[in-house]
C-alpha positions in Angstrom: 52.3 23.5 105.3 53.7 20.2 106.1 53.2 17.6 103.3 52.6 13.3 103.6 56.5 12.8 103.2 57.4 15.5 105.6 54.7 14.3 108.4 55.8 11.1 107.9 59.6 12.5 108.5 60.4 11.0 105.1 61.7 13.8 104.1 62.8 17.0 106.6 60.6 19.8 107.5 63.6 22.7 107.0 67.1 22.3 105.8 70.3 23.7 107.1 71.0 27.6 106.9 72.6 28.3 103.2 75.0 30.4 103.8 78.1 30.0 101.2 75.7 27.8 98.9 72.7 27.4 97.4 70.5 24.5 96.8 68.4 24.1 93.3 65.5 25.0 95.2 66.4 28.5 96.6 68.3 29.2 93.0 65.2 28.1 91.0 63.1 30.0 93.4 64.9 33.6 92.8 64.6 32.6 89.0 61.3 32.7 89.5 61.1 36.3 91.3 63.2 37.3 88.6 60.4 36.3 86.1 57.3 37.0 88.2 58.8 40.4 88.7 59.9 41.6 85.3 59.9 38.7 82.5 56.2 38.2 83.1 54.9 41.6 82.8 56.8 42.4 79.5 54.6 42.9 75.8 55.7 43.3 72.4 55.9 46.4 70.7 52.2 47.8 69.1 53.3 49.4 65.6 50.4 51.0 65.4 49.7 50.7 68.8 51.0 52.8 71.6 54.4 51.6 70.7 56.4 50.2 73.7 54.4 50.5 77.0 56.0 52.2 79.8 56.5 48.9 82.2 58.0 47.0 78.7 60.6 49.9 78.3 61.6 49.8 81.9 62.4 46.1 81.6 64.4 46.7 77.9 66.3 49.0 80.0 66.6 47.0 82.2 68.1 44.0 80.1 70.1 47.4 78.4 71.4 48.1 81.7 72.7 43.9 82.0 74.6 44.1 78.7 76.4 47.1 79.6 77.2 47.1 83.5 76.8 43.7 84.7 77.8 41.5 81.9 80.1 44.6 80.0 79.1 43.7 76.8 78.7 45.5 74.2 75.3 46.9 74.0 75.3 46.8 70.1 75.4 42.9 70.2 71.7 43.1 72.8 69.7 40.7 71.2 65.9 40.7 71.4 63.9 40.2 74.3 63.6 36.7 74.2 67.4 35.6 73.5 68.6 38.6 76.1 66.4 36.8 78.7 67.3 33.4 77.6 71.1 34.5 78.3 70.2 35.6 81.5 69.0 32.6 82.2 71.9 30.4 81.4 74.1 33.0 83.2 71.8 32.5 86.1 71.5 28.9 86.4 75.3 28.4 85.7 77.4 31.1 87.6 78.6 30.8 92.0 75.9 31.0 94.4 77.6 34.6 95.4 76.7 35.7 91.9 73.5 35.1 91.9 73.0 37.7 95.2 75.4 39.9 93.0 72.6 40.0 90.0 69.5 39.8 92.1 70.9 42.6 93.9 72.1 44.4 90.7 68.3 44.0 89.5 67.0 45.4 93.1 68.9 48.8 92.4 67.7 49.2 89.0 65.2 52.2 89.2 62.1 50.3 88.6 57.9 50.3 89.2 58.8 46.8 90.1 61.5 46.7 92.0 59.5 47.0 95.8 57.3 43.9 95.2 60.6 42.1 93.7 62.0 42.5 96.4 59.3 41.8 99.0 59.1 38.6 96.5 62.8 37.9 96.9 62.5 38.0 100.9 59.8 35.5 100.7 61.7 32.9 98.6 65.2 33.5 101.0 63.1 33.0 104.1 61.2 29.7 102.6 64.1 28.2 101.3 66.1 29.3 104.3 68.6 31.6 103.0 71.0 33.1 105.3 70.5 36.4 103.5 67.8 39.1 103.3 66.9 42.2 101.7 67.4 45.0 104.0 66.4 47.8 101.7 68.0 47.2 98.1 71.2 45.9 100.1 71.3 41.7 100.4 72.5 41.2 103.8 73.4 38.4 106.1 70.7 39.9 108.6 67.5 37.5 108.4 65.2 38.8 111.6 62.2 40.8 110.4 62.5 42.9 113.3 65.6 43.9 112.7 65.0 44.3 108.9 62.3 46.5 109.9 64.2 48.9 112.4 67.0 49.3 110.1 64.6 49.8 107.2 62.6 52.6 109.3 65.7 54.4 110.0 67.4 54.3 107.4 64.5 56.1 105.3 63.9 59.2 107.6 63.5 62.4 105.9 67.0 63.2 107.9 69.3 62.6 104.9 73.0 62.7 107.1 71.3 59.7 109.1 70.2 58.0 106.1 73.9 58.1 104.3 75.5 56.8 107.8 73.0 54.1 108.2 73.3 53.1 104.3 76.5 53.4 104.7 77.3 51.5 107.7 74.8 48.4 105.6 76.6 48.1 102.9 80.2 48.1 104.3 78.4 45.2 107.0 76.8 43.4 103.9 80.1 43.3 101.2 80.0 39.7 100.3 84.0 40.1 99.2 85.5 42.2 101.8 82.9 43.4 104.7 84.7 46.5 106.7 83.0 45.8 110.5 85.2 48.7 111.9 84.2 51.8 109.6 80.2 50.0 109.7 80.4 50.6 113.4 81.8 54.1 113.0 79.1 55.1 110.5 76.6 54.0 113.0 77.9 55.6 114.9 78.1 58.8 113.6 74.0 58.1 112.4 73.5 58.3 116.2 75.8 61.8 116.7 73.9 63.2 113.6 70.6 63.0 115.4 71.8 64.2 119.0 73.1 67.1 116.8 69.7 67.9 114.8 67.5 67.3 118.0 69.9 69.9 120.0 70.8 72.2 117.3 74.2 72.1 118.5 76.6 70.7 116.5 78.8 69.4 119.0 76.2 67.5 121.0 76.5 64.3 122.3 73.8 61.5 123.1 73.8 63.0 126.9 72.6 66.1 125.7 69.7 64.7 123.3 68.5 63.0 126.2 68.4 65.8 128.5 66.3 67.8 125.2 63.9 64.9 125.8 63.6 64.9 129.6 62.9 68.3 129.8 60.0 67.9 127.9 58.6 64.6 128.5 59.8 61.2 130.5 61.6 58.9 129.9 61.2 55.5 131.8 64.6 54.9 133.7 65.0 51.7 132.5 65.0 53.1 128.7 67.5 56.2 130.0 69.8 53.6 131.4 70.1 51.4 128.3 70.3 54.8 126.2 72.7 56.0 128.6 75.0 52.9 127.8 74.9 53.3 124.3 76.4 56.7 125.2 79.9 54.5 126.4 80.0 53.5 122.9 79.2 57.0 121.7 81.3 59.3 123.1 84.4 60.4 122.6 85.3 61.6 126.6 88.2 59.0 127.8 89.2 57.5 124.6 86.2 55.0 124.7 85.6 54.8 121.2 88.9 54.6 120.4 89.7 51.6 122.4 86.5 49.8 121.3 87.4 50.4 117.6 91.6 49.4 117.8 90.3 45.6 118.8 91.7 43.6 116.3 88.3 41.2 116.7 85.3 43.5 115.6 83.2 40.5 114.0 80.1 41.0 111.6 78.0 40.1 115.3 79.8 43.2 116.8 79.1 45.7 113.9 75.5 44.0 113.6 74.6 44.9 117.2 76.0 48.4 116.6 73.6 48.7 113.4 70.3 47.0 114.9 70.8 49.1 118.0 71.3 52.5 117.0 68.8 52.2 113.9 66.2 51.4 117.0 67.6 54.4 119.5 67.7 56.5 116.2 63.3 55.6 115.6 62.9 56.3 119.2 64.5 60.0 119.2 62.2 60.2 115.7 59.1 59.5 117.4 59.6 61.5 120.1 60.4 64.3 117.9 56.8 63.3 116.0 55.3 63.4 119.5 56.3 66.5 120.6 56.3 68.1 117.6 59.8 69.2 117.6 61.3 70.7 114.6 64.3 68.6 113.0 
């Protein structure tokens, strides 16, 4: 909702895409996730009560969990809830932009009843304050489209566990903030795609060719789908050296190993609803 100043273009309707920053607005914002999230939903300990309730515990652990492998402290100097969260703060509002994804993203991996809406909260707060980051799963990437977000998201939590590890895999080596490794991010897609084509064939040497052939003998395909799929295959075969070649180029950028990610996360949730479709056993 546009307000007076912004109507009256005293004041801009969106800002530049923060990328290596961040503005007191988007920091203040994840602050408040933070707090929403975990700070907020915290009580004292009932002596003769029931003690520490299960959602309070989770968040001392939380704060435990801090101390020990975020900050490295030692956990014998923890102080009580309200100085441990005060010190968070001051870390918070003090430390590099790229340390603030680092703890919001160390919070998002905690094991926690919270840690979905945190960070559906999270996304909220990067895409109103236009952050050039976004959750994909507990991972903050430089990936920002929903629909991508979601296709990744889909695949990556299939009930086919090799897929999920090569398509976790292939995120976090694409989303490393300090040193992002596009070549082996490609290759784990990559090998997400061959780990399918292997379950829906039952052969473990089976290529993308021969999943598609699985498919067409039991339903259609529209050619226009086969075609693109069948191109996906140039980068997913081994015959003539093509993968090879694509992977020696000394200019793999993030936009090369993001394409490879978005694109076989999506062919990957095609094969899975055809094999939900046809009732096929994976």
């Amino acid at each position: 909702m546009a307000l007076f100043s912004q109507r009256k273009e005293i004041k801009p309707i969106s800002k530049a895409l923060q990328l290596e920053e961040m503005d007191a607005e988007l920091r203040n914002s994840l602050w408040s996730a933070i707090h929403i999230s975990y700070w907020e939903k915290w009580r004292p300990y009932e002596k003769y009560g029931i003690g520490w309730s299960r959602e309070s515990q989770n968040i001392n652990n939380l704060l435990r969990k801090y101390w020990l492998s975020y900050f490295k402290l030692p956990v014998d100097n923890l102080p009580r809830f309200e100085s441990a969260v005060s010190k968070v703060r001051e870390y918070f509002f003090s430390c590099e932009w790229n340390e603030v994804y680092d703890l919001i993203e160390f919070t998002a991996k905690f094991v926690s009843p919270f840690t979905k809406s945190f960070i559906e909260l999270c996304n909220v707060f990067l895409e109103k304050e236009n952050s050039g980051y976004r959750f994909v799963n507990n991972e903050i990437t430089p990936i920002t489209d929903v629909h991508e977000i979601e296709a990744i998201e889909t695949a990556s939590n299939s009930k086919l566990s090799g897929i999920n590890l090569h398509l976790n895999t292939a995120l976090s080596l694409l989303s490393d903030r300090k040193n992002p490794d596009y070549r082996n991010s490609i290759k784990e897609s990559i090998s997400a795609v061959e780990n399918i084509c292997r379950t829906l064939s039952g052969n473990q040497k089976a290529t993308l060719g021969s999943a598609l052939k699985l498919l067409n003998d039991r339903t259609s395909i529209h050619p226009a789908l086969e075609k693109a799929f069948s191109s996906l295959y140039g980068y997913t075969s081994d015959e003539g050296g093509i993968r090879h070649s694509i992977l020696e180029e000394n200019n793999i950028s993030f936009s090369d190993a993001k394409f490879m990610l978005v694109a076989c996360s999506g062919f990957i949730n095609y094969l899975l609803g055809k094999v939900s479709e046809l009732k096929i056993e994976t």
